[in-house]
C-alpha positions in Angstrom: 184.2 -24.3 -49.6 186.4 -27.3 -50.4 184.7 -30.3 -51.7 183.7 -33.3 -48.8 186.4 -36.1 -49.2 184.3 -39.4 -50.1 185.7 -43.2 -49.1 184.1 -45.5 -51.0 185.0 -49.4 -50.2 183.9 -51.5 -53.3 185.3 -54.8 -51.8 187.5 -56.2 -49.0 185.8 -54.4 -46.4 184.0 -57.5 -44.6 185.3 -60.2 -46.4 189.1 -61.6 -47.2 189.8 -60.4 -51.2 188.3 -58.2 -54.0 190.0 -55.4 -52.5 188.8 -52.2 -53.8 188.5 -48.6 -53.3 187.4 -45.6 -54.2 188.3 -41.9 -53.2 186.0 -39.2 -54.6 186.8 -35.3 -54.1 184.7 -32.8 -56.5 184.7 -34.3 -60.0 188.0 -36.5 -59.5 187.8 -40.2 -58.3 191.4 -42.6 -57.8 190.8 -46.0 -57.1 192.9 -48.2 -55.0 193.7 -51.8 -56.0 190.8 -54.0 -58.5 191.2 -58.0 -56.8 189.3 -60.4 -57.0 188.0 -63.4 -54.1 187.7 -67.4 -54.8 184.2 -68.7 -55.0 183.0 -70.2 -51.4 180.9 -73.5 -51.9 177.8 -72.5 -51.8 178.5 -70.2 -55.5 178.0 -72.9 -57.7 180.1 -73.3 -60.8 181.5 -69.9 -60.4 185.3 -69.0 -61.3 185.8 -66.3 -59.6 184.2 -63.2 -57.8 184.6 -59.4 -58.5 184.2 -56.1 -57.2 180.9 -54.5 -58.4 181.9 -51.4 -60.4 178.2 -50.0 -61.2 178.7 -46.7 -59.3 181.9 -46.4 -61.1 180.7 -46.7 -64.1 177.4 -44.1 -63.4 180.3 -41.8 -62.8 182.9 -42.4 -65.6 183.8 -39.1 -66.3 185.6 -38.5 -63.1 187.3 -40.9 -63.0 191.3 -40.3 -63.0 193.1 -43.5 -62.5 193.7 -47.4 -60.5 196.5 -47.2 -58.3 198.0 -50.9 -57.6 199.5 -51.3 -54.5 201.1 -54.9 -55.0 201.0 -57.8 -57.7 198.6 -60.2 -55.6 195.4 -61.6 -57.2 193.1 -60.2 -54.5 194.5 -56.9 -55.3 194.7 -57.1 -59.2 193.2 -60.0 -60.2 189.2 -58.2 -61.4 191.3 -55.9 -63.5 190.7 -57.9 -66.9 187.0 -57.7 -66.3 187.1 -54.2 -64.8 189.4 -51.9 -67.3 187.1 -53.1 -71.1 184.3 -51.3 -68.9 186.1 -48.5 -66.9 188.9 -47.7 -69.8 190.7 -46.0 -67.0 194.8 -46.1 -66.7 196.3 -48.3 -64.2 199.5 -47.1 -62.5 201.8 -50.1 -60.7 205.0 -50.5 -59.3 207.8 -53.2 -60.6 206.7 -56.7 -60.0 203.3 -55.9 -59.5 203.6 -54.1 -63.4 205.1 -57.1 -64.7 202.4 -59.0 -63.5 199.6 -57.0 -64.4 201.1 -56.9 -67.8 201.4 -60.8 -68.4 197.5 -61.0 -67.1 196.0 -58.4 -69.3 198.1 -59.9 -72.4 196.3 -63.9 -71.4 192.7 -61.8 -71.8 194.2 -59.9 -75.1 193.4 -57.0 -73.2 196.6 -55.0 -72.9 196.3 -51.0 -73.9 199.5 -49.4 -73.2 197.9 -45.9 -72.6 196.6 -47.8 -69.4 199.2 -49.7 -67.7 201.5 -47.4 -66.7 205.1 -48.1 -64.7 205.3 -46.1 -61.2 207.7 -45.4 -59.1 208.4 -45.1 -55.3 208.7 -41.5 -54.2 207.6 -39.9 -57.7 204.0 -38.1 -57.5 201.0 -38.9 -60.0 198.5 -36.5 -60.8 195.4 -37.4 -60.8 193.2 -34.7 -61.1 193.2 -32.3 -58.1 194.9 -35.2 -56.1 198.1 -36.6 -56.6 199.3 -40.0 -55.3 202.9 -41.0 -54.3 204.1 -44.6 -53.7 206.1 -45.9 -51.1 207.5 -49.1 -49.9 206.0 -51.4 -47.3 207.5 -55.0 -46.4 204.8 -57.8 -47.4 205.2 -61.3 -49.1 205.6 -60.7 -52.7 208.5 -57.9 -53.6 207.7 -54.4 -54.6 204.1 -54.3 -52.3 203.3 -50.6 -51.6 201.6 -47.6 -49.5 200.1 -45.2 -50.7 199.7 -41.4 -50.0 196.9 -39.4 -51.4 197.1 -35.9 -50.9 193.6 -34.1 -51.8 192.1 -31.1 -51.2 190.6 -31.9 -47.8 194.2 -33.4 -46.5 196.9 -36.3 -46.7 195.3 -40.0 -46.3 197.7 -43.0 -46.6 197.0 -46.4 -47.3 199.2 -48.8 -46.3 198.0 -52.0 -48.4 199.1 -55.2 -47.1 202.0 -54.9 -44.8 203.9 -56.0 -42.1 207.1 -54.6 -40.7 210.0 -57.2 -41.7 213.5 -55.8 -40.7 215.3 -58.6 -42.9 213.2 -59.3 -45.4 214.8 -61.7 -48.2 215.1 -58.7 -50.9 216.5 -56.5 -48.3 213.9 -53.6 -48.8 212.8 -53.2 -45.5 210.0 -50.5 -44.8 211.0 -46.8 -45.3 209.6 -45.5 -41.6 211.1 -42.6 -41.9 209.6 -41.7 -45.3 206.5 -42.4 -44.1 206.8 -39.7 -40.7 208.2 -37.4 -43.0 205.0 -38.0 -45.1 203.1 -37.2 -42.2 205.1 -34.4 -40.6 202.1 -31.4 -41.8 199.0 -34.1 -39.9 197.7 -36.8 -41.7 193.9 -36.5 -42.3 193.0 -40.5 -42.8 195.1 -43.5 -42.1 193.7 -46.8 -43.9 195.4 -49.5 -42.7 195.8 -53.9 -42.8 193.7 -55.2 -40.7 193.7 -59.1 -42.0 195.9 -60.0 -39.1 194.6 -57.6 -35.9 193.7 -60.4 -33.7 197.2 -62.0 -33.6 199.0 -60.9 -30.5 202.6 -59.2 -30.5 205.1 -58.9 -33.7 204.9 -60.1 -37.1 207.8 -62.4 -37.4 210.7 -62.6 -40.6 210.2 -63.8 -43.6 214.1 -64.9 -42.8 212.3 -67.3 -40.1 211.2 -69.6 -42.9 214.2 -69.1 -45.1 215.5 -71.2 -41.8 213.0 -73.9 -41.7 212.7 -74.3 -45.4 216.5 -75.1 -45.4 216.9 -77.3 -42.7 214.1 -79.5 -44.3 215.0 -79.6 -47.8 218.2 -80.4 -46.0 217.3 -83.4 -43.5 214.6 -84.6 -46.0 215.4 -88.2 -47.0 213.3 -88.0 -50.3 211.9 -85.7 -53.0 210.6 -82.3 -51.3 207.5 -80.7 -52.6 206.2 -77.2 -51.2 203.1 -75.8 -51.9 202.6 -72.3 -51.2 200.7 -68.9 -53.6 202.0 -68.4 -56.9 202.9 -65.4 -56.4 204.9 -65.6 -53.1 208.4 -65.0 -54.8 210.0 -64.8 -51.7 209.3 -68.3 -51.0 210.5 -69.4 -54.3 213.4 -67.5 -53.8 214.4 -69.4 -50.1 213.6 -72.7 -52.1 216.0 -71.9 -55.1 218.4 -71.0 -52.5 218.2 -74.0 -50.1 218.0 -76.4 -53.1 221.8 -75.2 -54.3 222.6 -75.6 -50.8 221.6 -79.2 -50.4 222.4 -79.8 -53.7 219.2 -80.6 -55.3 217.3 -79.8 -58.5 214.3 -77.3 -58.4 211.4 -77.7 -61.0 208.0 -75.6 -60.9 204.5 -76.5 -61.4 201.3 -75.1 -61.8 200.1 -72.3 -64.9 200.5 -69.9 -62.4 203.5 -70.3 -60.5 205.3 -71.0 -63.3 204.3 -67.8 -65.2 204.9 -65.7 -61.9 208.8 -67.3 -61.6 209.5 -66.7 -65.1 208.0 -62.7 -64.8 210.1 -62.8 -61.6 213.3 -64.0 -63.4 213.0 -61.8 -66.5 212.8 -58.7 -64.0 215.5 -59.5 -61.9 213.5 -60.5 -58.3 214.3 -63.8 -58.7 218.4 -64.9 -58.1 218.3 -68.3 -60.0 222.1 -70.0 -58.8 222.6 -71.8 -61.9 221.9 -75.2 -63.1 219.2 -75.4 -60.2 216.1 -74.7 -61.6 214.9 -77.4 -63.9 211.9 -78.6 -66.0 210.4 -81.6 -64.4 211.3 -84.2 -67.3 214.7 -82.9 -66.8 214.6 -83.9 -63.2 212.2 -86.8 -62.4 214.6 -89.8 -63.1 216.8 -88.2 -60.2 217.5 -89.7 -56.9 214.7 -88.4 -54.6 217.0 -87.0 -52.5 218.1 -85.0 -55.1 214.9 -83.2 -55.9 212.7 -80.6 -55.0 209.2 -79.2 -56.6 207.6 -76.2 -55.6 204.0 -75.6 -56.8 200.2 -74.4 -56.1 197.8 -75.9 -54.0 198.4 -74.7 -51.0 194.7 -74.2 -50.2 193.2 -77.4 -51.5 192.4 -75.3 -55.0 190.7 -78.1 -56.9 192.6 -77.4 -60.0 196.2 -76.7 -58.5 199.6 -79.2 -58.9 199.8 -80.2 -55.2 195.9 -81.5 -54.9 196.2 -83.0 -58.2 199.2 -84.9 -57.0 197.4 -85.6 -53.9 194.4 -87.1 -55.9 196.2 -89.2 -57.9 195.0 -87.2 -61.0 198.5 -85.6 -61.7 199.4 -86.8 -65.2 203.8 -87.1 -64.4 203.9 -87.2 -60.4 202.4 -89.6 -57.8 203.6 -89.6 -54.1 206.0 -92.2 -53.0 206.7 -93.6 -49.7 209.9 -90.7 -48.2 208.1 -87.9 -49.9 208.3 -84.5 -47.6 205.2 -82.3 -48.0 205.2 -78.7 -46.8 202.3 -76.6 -47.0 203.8 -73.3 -46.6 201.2 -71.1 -46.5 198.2 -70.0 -43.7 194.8 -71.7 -44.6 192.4 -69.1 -46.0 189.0 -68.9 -43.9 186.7 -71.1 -45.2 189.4 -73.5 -47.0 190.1 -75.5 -44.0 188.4 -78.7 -44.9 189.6 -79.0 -48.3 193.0 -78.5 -47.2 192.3 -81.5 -44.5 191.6 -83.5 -47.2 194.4 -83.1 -49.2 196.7 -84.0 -46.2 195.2 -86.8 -45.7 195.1 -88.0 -49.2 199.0 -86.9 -49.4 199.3 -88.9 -46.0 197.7 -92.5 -47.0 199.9 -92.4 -49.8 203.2 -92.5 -47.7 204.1 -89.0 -47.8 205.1 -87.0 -44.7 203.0 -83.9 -44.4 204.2 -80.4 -42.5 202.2 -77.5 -42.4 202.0 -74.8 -39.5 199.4 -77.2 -37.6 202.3 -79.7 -36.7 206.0 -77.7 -38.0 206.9 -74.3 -36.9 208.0 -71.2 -39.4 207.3 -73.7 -42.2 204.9 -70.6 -43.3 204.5 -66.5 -41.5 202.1 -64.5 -43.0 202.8 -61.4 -44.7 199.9 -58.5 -42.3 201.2 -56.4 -39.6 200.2 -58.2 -36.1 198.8 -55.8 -33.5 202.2 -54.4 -32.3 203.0 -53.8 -36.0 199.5 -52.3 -36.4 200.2 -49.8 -33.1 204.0 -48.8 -34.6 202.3 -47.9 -37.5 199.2 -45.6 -35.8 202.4 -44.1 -34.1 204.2 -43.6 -36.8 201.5 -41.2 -38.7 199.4 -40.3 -35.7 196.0 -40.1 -38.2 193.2 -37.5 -37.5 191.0 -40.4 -38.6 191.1 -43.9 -38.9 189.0 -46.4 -41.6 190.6 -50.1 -40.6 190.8 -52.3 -44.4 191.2 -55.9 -45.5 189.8 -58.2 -43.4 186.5 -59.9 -42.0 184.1 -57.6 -39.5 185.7 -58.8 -36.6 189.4 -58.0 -38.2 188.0 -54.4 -38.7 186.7 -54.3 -35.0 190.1 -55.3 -33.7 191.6 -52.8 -35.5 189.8 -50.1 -34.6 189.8 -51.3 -30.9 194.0 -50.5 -31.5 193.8 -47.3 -33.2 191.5 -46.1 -30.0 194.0 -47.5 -27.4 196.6 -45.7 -29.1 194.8 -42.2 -28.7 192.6 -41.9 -32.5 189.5 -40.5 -30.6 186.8 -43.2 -30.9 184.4 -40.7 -32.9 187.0 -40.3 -35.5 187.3 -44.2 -36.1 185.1 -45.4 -38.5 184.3 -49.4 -39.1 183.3 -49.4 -42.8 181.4 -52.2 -45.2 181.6 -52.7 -48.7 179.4 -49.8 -50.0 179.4 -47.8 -47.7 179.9 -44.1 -47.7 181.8 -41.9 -45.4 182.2 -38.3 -46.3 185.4 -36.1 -44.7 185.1 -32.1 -44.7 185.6 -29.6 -42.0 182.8 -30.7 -39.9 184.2 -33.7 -39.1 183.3 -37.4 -40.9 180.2 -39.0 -41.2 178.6 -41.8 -42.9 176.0 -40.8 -45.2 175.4 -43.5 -47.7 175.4 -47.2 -48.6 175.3 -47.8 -52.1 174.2 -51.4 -53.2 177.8 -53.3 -53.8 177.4 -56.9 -53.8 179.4 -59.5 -55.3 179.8 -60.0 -59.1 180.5 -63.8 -60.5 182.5 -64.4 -63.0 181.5 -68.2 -64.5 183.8 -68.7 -67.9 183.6 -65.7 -70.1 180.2 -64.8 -68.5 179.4 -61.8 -65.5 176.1 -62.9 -63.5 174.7 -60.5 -60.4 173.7 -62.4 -57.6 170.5 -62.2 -58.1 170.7 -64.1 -61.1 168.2 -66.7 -62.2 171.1 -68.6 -63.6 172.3 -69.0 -60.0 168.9 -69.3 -58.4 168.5 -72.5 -60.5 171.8 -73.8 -60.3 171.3 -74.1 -56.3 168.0 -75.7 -57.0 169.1 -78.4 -58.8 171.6 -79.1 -56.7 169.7 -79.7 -54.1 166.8 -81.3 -55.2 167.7 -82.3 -59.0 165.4 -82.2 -62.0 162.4 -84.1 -63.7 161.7 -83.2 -67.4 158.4 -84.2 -68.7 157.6 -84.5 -72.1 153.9 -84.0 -73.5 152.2 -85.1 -77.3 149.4 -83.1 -77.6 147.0 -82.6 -80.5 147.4 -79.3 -82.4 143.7 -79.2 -82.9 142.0 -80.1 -79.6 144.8 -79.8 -77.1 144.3 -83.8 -75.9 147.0 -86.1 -75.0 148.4 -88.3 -78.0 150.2 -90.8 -75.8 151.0 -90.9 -72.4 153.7 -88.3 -71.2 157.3 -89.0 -70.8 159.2 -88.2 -67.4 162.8 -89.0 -66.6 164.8 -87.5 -63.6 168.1 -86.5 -62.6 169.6 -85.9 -59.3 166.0 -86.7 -58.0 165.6 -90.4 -57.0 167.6 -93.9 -57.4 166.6 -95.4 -61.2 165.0 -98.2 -59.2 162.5 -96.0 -58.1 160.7 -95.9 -61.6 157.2 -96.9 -59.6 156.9 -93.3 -58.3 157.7 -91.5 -61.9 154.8 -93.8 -63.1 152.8 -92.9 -60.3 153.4 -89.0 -61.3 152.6 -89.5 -65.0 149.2 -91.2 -64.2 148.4 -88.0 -61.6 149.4 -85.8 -64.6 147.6 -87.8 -66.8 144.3 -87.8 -64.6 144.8 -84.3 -63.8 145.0 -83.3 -67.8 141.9 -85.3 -69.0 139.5 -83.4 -66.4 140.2 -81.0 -68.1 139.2 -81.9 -71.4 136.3 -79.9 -72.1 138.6 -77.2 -72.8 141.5 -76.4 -75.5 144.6 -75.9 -73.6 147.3 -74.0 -74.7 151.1 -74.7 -74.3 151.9 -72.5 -71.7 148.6 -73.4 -69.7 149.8 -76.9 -70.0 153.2 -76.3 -69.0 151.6 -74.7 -66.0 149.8 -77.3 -65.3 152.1 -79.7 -65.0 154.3 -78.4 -62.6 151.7 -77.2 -60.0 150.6 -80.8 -60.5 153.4 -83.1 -60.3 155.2 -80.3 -57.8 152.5 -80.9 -55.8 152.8 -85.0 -56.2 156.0 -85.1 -56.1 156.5 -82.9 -53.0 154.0 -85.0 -51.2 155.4 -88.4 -51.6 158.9 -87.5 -51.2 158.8 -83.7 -49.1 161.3 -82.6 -51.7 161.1 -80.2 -54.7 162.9 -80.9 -58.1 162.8 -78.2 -60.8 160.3 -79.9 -63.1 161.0 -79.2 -67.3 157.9 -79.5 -69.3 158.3 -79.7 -72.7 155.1 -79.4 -74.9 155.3 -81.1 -78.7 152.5 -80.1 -80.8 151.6 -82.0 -83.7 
């Protein structure tokens, strides 16, 4: 009897980023794509957030391989923290593989048994399954599907796509590869669903090459366009238009920059000559004559544009004629940093478009739900496991698949975690395997349920008081009176209630005098005691610090 087929979301199933999956048959496992998801507000001080890998790495041995479906960030961006703990080779296409390579080597973690170049149409094997890329139409070049044929069937997973019949590479999406593909039955379509609310037809990325043009055209001063680093098809219409109007292109932002260059060495990036510029080289231009692409297009605190926009930029500041295009779709959650950053652009005499108030300054790169449809059509699945998006993303999707004939007990709306086993039976979910999100804060990995965290949302809600105590080695009593200071906890004015808190302690301490206390008793003591005072004369709760000094 064949071995069940296993899907196995890790991430992006639920949520917007760290995509990642896993498909187990017998003793062989392939994983598809290793990304990582920005930090909401509530996850203080944390850089970045990651798959968690813990049932991969209970299972190491099976493991067979990480296939890479396109160079994004939420699709490749874990894989410096994942591979030093996995050890497993990664197999990319092109861009993506450039991209990958230039990450690993900034975390000196570059192996070259384990990055390995793929290619469209040429099988891997990976145990008793092999894998075959193919080519889909998204925002970055080279973005990829992916068929998997194992020993329960064929199951294809589209990555991020959208159907684009003049994109700005000219690779459109190989539709007929992908029937032929599918001309023996496919056993499991997984398939985009970031953008299955949107009515009708994704459209061209040669919509924006349009608008793009026509304002770096009309424009009657410098022109600065945010958009994701690693959109090079944007860059691409900007060179482009900028030789047209016959303006000077410069690049900002770690990122970006390191993305064009990878982009240029490889050959997806036409650079007309003498237009793209470093910004010394350009900023005593005429305005007119200038045009800056860089990040920020999602109010990231660190990024070129909301740097400029803060007035922290250390060689730009707005001026008064300055055309601001946010070209790129806010991000749930990001929408009120984004706000602010158009306002700040906007009190500084900059004129701000974005695709609230100008249209096809930015379209997204995921199939809409006519695209979604074609492409249910197109492979006519057996079963159906929507991916990439928020619950109610996966919903809609699934909602499509059914309308389009995928019987409604063969669609399957999967979380992060969970489980759902294929065989000849039928599918069923029969797990959920704790998968929760992993922080990444500097060089350090925390779990969620970390103290570390814990604490850190403490104190920023409430603040601290550290209290320090002279006692006597000998018979435990107070030397002197104890020391309290506070931070994040009340206005230094307010010193009367601090002194009010040390004479509590103080009281509090000396009934109990007829006994030796020892540190941690004392320590103890303290902050049931002043918790208790403090909480009652202000109803809030700072993390209190003793700190006991014997002598």
């Amino acid at each position: 009897m064949t071995d069940p087929l296993r899907i196995i979301p890790l991430g992006g199933l639920g949520e917007i980023g760290k995509n990642m999956m896993a498909l187990e048959c017998g003793d062989d496992i392939v994983i598809i794509d290793c990304g990582l998801m920005f930090p909401e507000e509530d996850m203080l001080g944390v850089d970045l957030v990651i798959p968690d890998i813990s049932y991969l790495e209970r299972n190491l041995k099976k493991l067979r391989g990480i296939l890479i479906t396109h160079g994004h960030e939420d699709h490749t961006g874990a894989l410096p923290y994942v591979l030093p703990r996995l050890r497993v080779p990664v197999y990319a296409v092109g861009l993506a593989h450039g991209l990958i390579q230039t990450k690993l080597r900034e975390h000196r973690q570059l192996r070259d048994s384990l990055l390995q170049m793929a290619e469209p149409g040429v099988p891997i094997q990976l145990g008793a399954m092999r894998a075959e890329f193919f080519r889909v139409c998204h925002s970055i070049p080279d973005a990829m599907g992916i068929a998997l044929t194992t020993p329960q069937g064929l199951v294809i997973h589209t990555g991020d796509f959208k159907i684009d019949h003049t994109p700005i590479d000219g690779k459109a999406m190989d539709f007929q590869h992908v029937a032929r593909l599918c001309e023996n039955g496919l056993l499991l379509l997984c398939s985009d669903s970031t953008y299955a609310e949107v009515p009708g037809f994704t459209k061209s990325e040669a919509v924006v090459a349009d608008a793009l043009g026509r304002i770096i055209r009309e424009a009657p001063g410098r022109v600065v366009i945010a958009t994701f680093a690693s959109l090079i098809s944007r860059v691409q219409v900007a060179l482009s238009a900028s030789e047209q109007s016959g303006r000077k292109m410069a690049v900002l932002g770690r990122s970006m920059v390191e993305n064009v260059a990878t982009a240029t060495k490889m050959g997806y990036l036409q650079v007309p000559q003498g237009v793209l510029k470093q910004w010394d080289q350009i900023r005593d231009l005429p305005p007119e004559q200038i045009v800056i692409m860089t990040t920020g297009s999602q109010g990231e605190p660190t990024s070129g544009l909301v740097r400029i926009a803060n007035k922290r930029h250390e060689d730009i500041r707005i001026i008064p004629g300055d055309t601001v295009v946010l070209s790129a779709s806010p991000i749930p959650g990001n929408e009120t940093v984004i706000s602010r950053t158009i306002d700040n652009l906007a009190r500084q005499g900059a004129r701000v478009l974005s695709t609230r108030n100008a249209e096809a300054v930015h379209v997204h790169g995921h199939a809409s739900q006519e695209d979604l449809k074609l492409m249910l059509r197109v492979t006519q699945p057996k079963y159906f496991v929507p991916v990439h998006g928020e619950y109610r993303h996966l919903l809609a999707h699934s909602e499509l698949a059914q309308q389009v004939g995928v019987p409604t007990e063969n669609v399957f709306v999967l979380e992060d975690g969970y489980v759902l086993e294929l065989d000849e039976d039928g599918g069923k979910v029969v797990d959920q395997l704790a998968c929760g999100h992993v922080y990444v804060d500097g060089l350090q990995l925390w779990d969620p349920a970390s103290t570390v965290l814990r604490d850190r949302k403490m104190l920023s809600m409430d603040g601290m008081v550290l209290v320090v105590l002279t006692i006597d080695q000998k018979s435990g009593i107070l030397i002197q009176d104890p020391e309290i200071v506070s931070s994040g906890f009340i206005e230094a004015q307010q010193h009367d209630l601090l002194a009010s808190g040390v004479k509590a302690l103080v009281d509090t301490i000396e009934q109990k005098s007829d006994t030796v206390l020892q540190s941690d008793q004392i320590r103890t003591l303290v902050k049931e005691t002043l918790g208790k005072f403090l909480y009652t004369q202000t109803k809030r709760r700072p993390m209190i610090f003793p700190v006991v000094v014997s002598v």
